[in-house]
C-alpha positions in Angstrom: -0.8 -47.6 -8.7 -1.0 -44.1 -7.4 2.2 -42.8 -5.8 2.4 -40.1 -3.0 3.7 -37.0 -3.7 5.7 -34.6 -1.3 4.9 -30.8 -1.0 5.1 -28.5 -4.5 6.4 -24.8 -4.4 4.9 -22.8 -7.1 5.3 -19.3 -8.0 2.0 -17.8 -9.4 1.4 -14.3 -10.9 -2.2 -12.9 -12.0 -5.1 -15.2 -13.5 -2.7 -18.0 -12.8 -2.6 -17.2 -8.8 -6.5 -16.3 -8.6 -7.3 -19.8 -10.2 -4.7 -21.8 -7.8 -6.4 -20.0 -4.8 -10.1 -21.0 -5.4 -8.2 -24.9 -6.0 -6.1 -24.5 -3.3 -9.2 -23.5 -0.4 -10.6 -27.3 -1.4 -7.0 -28.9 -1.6 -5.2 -27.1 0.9 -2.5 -25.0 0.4 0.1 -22.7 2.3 1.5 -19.4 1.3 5.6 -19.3 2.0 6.7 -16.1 0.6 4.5 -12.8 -0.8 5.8 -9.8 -2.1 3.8 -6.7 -2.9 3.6 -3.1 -3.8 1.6 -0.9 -0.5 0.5 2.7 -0.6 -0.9 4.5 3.0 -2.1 7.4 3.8 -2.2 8.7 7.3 -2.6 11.9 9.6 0.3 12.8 11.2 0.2 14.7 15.0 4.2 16.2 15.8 4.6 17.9 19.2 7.4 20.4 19.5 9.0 21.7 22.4 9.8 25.8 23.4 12.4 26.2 26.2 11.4 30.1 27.0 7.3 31.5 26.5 9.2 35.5 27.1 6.2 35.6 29.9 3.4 34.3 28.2 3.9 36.0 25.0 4.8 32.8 23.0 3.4 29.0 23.1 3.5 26.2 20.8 0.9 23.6 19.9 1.0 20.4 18.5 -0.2 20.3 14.5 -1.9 17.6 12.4 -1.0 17.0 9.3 -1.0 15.1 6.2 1.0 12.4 4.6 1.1 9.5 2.2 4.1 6.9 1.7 4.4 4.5 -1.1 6.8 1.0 -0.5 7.7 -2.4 -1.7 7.5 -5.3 0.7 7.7 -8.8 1.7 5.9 -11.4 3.9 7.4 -15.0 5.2 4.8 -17.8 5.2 2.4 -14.6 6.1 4.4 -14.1 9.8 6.3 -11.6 9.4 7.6 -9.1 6.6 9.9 -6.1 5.5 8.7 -3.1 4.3 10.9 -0.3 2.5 10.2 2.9 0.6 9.7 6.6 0.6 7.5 8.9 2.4 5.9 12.0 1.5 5.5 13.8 5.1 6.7 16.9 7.1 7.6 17.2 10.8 5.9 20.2 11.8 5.9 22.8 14.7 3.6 25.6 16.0 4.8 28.9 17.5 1.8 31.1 18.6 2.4 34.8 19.7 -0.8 35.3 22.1 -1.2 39.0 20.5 -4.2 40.8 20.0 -5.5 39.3 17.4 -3.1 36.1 17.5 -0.6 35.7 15.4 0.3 31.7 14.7 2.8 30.6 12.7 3.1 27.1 11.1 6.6 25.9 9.7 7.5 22.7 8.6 11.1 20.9 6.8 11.3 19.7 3.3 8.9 16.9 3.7 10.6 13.7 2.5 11.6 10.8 4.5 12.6 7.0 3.7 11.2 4.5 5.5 12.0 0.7 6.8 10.1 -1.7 9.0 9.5 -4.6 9.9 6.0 -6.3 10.7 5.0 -9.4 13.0 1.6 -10.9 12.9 0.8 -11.1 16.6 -3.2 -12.4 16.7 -4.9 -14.0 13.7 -8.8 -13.7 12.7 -8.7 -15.6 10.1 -9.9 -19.4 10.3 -8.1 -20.4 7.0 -4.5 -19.4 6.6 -3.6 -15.9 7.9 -5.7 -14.2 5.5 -7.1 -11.2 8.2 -5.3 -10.4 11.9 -3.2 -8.0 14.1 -0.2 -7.2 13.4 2.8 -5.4 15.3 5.0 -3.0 13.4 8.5 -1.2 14.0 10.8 1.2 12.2 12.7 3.9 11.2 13.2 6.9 8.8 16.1 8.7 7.4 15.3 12.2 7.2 17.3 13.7 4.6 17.4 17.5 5.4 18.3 20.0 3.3 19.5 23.1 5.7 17.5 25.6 4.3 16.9 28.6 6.0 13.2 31.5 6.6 13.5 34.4 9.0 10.9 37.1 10.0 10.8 40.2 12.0 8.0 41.6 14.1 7.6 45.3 15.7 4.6 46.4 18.2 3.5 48.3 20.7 2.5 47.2 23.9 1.0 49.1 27.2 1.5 48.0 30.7 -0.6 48.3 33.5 -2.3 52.4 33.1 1.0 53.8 31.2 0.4 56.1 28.9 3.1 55.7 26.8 3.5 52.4 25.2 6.7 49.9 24.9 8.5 48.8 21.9 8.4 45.2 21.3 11.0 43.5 18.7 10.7 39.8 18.0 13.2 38.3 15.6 12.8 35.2 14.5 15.1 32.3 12.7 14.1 29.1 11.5 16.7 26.1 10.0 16.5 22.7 9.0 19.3 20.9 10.2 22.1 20.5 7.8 22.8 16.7 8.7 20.2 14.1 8.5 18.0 13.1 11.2 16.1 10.2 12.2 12.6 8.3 13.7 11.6 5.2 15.4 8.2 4.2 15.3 5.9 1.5 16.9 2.9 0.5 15.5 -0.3 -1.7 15.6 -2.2 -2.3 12.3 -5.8 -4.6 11.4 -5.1 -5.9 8.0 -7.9 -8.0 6.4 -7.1 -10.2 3.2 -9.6 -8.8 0.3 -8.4 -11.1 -2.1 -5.9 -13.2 -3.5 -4.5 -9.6 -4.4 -5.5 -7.2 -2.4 -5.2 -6.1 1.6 -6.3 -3.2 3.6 -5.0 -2.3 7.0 -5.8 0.6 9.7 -3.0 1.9 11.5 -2.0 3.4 14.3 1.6 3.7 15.5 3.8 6.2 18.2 7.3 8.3 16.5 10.2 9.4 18.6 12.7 11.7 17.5 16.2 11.4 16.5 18.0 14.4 16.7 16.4 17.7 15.6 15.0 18.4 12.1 13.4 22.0 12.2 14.8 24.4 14.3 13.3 28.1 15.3 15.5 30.6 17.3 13.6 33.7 18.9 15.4 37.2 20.0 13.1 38.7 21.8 13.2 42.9 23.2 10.9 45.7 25.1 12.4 49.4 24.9 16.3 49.2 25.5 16.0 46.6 27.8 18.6 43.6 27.1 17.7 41.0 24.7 16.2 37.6 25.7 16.2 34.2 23.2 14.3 31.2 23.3 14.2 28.3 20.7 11.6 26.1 19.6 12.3 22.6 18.6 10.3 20.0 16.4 11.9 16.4 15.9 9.1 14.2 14.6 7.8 12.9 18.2 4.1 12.5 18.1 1.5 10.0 16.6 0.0 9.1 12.9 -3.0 7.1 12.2 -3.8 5.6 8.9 -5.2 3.4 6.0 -2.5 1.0 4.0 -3.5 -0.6 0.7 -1.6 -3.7 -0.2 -1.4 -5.3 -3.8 0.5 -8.7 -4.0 2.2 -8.8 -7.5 3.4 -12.2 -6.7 3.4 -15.2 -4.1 4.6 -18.4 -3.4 2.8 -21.5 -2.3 3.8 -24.6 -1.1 1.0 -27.4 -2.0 0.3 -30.8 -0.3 -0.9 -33.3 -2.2 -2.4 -36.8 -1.6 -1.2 -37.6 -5.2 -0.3 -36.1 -8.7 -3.6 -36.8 -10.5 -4.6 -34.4 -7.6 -3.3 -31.5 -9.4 -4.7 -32.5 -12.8 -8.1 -32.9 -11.3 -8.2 -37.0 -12.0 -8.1 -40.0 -10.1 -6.7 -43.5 -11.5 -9.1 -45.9 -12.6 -9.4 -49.0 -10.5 -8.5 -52.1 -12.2 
C-alpha cells in the first residue's frame, strides 16, 4: 500500500534547482523563500531649487544622469521581498548664468548612497506561479556626505541700456556638501518577468523626495559699488529615475505536494 505524503521543503542550488523546476511544472510545486544577487542601472532626473535669479542673470535646470546600484535580496513565497545594498549615483544641480555665450555649471556630491526597500507584487501575468507581474516598490537611502568644499569667482563687464561705460559685475560662488548625512524616499513601479529558474529582468520607474539637503551652492552677487546681493541654490535628490534590474537567484526554497513518495522517485507501486 501506498501512503500519502504531506508537503516537502527543499532547498535547491544550481543544476539541482533547474532539474526540480522542469519536475516540479508537471508535479506542481510552490516557491516559499528566494534569495538573490540584483544589479540595475537607471537614469537618474534631480531638480534643484534657486531662491534669487539676481534679475534673470541666473537659472537652474534639472540634469539627467547616470547611475548603477548593486544589492542582495529576498522574496517570500514570490509576494513580497527586501532589497538592500549600495548605490553608485550623484544628486545633481544646474546653475546657468544666461551670459553671452552661456556659462552652465554642473556640480554634483560624492556620489555614493545605500539603499533599502521593500517590494509587493501587486498584479500577476503569469498563469503558473508568480513567475512575470507588477510590482510596487518603496524605500530609502542614506546619503553619506562627505562636506567637501569647490568655490569659483567670476568678473565681467556688462552695458545697460546706450551707456557708454560699462558696469562691473562680480559673482562669487560657494558650493558644500553637507557635513551630516542626508536622506531619500522613493516610490516605485517595476515589470519583472521570470527568464528562468535563475534569472529575472525588470523595468523600472520610481519618484525620490529629498531629505534634508546634500549639495549646497551660495551665490554673492555685485554691479559697480553697489551693495552685495546672495542667493543659494539647493539640490536634495527630488526628481525621477528609470531603469533596467537584473536579478540572479543563487538559491530558493520549494515546498512540494505530493500524492505519494514513489512520486518523487519517479515510480508507482506495483498492483498486487
Amino acid at each position: 500500500m501506498s501512503s500519502a505524503q504531506s508537503l516537502y521543503d527543499y532547498y535547491l542550488p544550481g543544476k539541482e534547482r533547474r532539474n526540480f523546476e522542469k519536475w516540479g511544472f508537471k508535479n506542481g510545486y510552490r516557491v516559499t523563500e528566494r534569495w538573490y544577487l540584483s544589479g540595475e542601472g537607471f537614469l537618474r532626473t534631480d531638480n534643484s531649487r534657486l531662491d534669487n535669479s539676481f534679475n534673470g542673470l541666473l537659472s537652474s535646470r534639472p540634469v539627467t544622469r547616470t547611475g548603477w546600484s548593486a544589492l542582495i535580496g529576498f522574496t517570500d513565497r514570490d509576494q513580497w521581498g527586501l532589497e538592500w545594498g549600495y548605490a553608485r549615483s550623484p544628486i545633481n544641480s544646474s546653475l546657468t548664468i544666461n551670459s553671452r555665450p552661456e556659462y552652465t555649471l554642473r556640480l554634483q556630491n560624492e556620489k555614493n548612497g545605500f539603499v533599502f526597500r521593500s517590494r509587493y507584487m501587486i498584479l500577476s501575468t503569469s498563469r503558473k506561479e508568480r513567475r512575470s507581474g507588477f510590482w510596487l516598490t518603496a524605500g530609502a537611502w542614506l546619503i553619506p556626505n562627505a562636506g567637501s568644499v569647490r568655490s569659483f569667482t567670476l568678473e565681467g563687464l556688462g552695458y545697460r541700456g546706450f551707456r557708454q561705460t560699462p558696469d562691473t559685475l562680480l559673482l562669487i560662488s560657494r558650493t558644500s556638501t553637507n557635513r551630516e548625512p542626508s536622506g531619500l524616499l522613493e516610490l516605485g513601479l517595476e515589470y519583472n518577468v521570470r527568464l528562468s529558474g535563475r534569472w529575472d529582468v525588470g523595468l523600472v520607474a520610481r519618484r525620490n523626495w529629498g531629505l534634508g539637503n546634500s549639495l549646497k551652492t551660495d551665490f554673492t552677487y555685485r554691479v559697480n559699488t553697489q551693495p552685495y546681493q546672495i542667493a543659494s541654490l539647493r539640490a536634495n535628490g527630488d526628481g525621477m529615475s528609470f531603469g533596467l534590474a537584473v536579478r540572479y537567484t543563487y538559491t530558493a526554497r520549494y515546498k512540494v505536494k505530493t500524492r505519494s513518495l514513489y512520486d518523487l522517485q519517479g515510480k508507482m507501486p506495483r498492483k498486487k
